[in-house]
PASEBA-1860 file (N, C-alpha, C; in nm, 3 decimals):
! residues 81
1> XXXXXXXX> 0.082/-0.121/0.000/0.000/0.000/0.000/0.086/0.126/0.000 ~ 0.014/0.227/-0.015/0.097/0.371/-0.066/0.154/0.374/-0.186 ~ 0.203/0.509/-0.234/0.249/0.565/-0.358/0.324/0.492/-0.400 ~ 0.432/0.450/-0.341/0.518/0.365/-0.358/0.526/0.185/-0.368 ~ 0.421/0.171/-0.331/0.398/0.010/-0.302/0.431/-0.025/-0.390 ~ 0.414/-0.163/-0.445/0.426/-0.268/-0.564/0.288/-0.372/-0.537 ~ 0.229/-0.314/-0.651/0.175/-0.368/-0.652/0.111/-0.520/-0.750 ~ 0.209/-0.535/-0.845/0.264/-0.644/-0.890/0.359/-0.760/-0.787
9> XXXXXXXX> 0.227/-0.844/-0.774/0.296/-0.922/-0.649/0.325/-1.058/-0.719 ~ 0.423/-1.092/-0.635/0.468/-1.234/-0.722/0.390/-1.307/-0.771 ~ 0.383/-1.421/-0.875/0.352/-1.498/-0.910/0.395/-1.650/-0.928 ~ 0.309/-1.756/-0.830/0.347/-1.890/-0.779/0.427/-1.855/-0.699 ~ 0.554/-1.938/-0.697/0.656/-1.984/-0.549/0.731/-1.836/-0.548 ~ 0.789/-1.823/-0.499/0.893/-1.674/-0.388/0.984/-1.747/-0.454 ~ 1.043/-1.709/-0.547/1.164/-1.727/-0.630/1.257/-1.619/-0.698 ~ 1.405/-1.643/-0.689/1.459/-1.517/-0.739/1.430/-1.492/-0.862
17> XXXXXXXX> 1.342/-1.526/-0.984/1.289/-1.526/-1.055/1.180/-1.458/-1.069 ~ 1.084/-1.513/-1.036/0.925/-1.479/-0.955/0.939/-1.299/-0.909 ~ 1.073/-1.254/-0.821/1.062/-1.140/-0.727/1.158/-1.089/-0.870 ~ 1.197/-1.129/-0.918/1.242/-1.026/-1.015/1.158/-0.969/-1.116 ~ 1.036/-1.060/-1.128/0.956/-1.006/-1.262/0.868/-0.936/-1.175 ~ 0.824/-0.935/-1.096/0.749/-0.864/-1.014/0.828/-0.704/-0.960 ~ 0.968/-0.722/-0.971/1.020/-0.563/-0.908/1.002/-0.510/-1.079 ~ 1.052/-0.605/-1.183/1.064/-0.542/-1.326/0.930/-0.448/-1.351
25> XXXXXXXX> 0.819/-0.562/-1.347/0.673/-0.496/-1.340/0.677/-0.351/-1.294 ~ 0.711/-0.323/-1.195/0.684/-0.214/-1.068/0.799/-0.134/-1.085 ~ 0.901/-0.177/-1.182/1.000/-0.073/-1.227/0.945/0.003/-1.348 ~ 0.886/-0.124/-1.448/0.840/-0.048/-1.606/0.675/0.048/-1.530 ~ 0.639/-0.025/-1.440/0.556/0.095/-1.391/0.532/0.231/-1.360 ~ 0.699/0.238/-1.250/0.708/0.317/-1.205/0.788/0.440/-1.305 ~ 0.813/0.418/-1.393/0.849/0.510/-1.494/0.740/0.555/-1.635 ~ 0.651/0.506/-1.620/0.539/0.528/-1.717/0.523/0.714/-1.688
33> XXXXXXXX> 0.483/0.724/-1.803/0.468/0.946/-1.752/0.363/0.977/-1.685 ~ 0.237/0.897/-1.641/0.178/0.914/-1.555/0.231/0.948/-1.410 ~ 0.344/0.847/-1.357/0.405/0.843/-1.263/0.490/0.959/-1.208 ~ 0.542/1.068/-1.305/0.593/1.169/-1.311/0.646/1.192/-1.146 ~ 0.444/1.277/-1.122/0.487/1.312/-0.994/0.509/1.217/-0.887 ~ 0.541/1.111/-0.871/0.579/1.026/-0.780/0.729/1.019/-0.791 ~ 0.753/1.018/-0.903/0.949/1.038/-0.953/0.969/1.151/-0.906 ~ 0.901/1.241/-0.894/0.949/1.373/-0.892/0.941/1.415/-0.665
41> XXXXXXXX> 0.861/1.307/-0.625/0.849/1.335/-0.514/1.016/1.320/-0.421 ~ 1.011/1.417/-0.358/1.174/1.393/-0.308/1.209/1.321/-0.169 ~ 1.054/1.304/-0.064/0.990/1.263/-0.001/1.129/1.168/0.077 ~ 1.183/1.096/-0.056/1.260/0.919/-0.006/1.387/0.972/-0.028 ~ 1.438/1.077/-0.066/1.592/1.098/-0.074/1.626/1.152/0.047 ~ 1.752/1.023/0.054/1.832/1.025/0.156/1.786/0.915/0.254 ~ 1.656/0.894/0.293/1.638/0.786/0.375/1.661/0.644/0.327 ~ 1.677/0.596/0.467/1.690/0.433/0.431/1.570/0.368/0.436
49> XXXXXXXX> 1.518/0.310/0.332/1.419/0.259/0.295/1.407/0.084/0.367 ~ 1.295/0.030/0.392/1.337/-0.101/0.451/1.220/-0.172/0.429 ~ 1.209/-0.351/0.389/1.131/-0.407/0.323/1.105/-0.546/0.411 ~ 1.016/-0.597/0.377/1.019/-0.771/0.380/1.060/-0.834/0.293 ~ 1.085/-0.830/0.213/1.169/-0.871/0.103/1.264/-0.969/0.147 ~ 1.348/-1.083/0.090/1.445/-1.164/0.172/1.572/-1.098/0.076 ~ 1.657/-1.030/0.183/1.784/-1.013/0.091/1.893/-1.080/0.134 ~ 1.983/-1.079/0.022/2.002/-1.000/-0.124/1.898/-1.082/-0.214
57> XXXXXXXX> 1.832/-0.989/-0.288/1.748/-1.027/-0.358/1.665/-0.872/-0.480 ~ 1.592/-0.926/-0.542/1.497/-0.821/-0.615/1.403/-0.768/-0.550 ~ 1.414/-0.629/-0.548/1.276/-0.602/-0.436/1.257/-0.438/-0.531 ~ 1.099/-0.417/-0.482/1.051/-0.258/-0.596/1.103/-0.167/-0.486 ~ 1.179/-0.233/-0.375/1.229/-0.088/-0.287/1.396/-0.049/-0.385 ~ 1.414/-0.087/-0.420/1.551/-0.092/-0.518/1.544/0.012/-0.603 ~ 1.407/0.041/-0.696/1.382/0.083/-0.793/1.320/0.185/-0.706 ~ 1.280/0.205/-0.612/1.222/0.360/-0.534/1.385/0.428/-0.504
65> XXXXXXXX> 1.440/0.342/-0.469/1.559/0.417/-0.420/1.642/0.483/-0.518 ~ 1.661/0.426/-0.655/1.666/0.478/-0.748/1.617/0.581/-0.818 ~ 1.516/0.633/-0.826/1.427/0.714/-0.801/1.450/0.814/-0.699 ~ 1.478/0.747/-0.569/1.440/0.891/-0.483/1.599/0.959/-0.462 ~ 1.722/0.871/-0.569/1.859/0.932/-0.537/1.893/1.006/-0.686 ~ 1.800/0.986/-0.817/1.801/1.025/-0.922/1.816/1.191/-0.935 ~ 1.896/1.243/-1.022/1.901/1.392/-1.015/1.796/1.416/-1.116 ~ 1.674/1.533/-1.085/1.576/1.511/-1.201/1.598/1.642/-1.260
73> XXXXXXXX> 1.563/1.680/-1.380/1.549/1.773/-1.462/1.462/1.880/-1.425 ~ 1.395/2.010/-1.474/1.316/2.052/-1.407/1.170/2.019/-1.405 ~ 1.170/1.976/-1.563/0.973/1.922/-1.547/0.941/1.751/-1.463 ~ 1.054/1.745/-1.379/1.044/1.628/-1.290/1.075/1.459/-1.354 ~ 1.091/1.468/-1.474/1.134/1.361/-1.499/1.293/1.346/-1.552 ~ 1.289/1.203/-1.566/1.471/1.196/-1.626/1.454/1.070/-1.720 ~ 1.495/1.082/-1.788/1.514/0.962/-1.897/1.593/0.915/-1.867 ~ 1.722/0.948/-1.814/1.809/0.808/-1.815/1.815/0.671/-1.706
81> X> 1.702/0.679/-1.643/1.625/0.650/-1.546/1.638/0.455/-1.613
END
């Protein structure tokens, strides 16, 4: 739940497989131009973000963090994202 969630949740067994197509999902998500202002929120830079996730592993907190350490342009997005 929240802005940030993932909501592409695994599919079948908890596999490093499985949690990777599921962070991919919630990565190609989270960059769609709808999403803008959520990229653009600065909200997560700098904090340490923390999951249930089993690590080391694939998790959509990876791809927020990415996001919230990204330098953005001024109309809030970045392509090289």
């Amino acid at each position: 739940p929240g802005p940030g969630g993932n909501s592409f949740k695994i599919q079948g067994s908890n596999t490093s497989t499985a949690r990777q197509t599921a962070a991919n999902r919630h990565r190609e998500w989270l960059h769609r131009p709808e999403q803008a202002d959520l990229r653009a929120a600065a909200e997560l830079r700098g904090l340490r973000l923390g999951c249930w996730c089993e690590q080391p592993g694939p998790c959509h907190g990876h791809n927020l963090c990415a996001v919230a350490d990204a330098d953005f342009d001024a109309s809030g997005d970045n392509s090289t994202l």
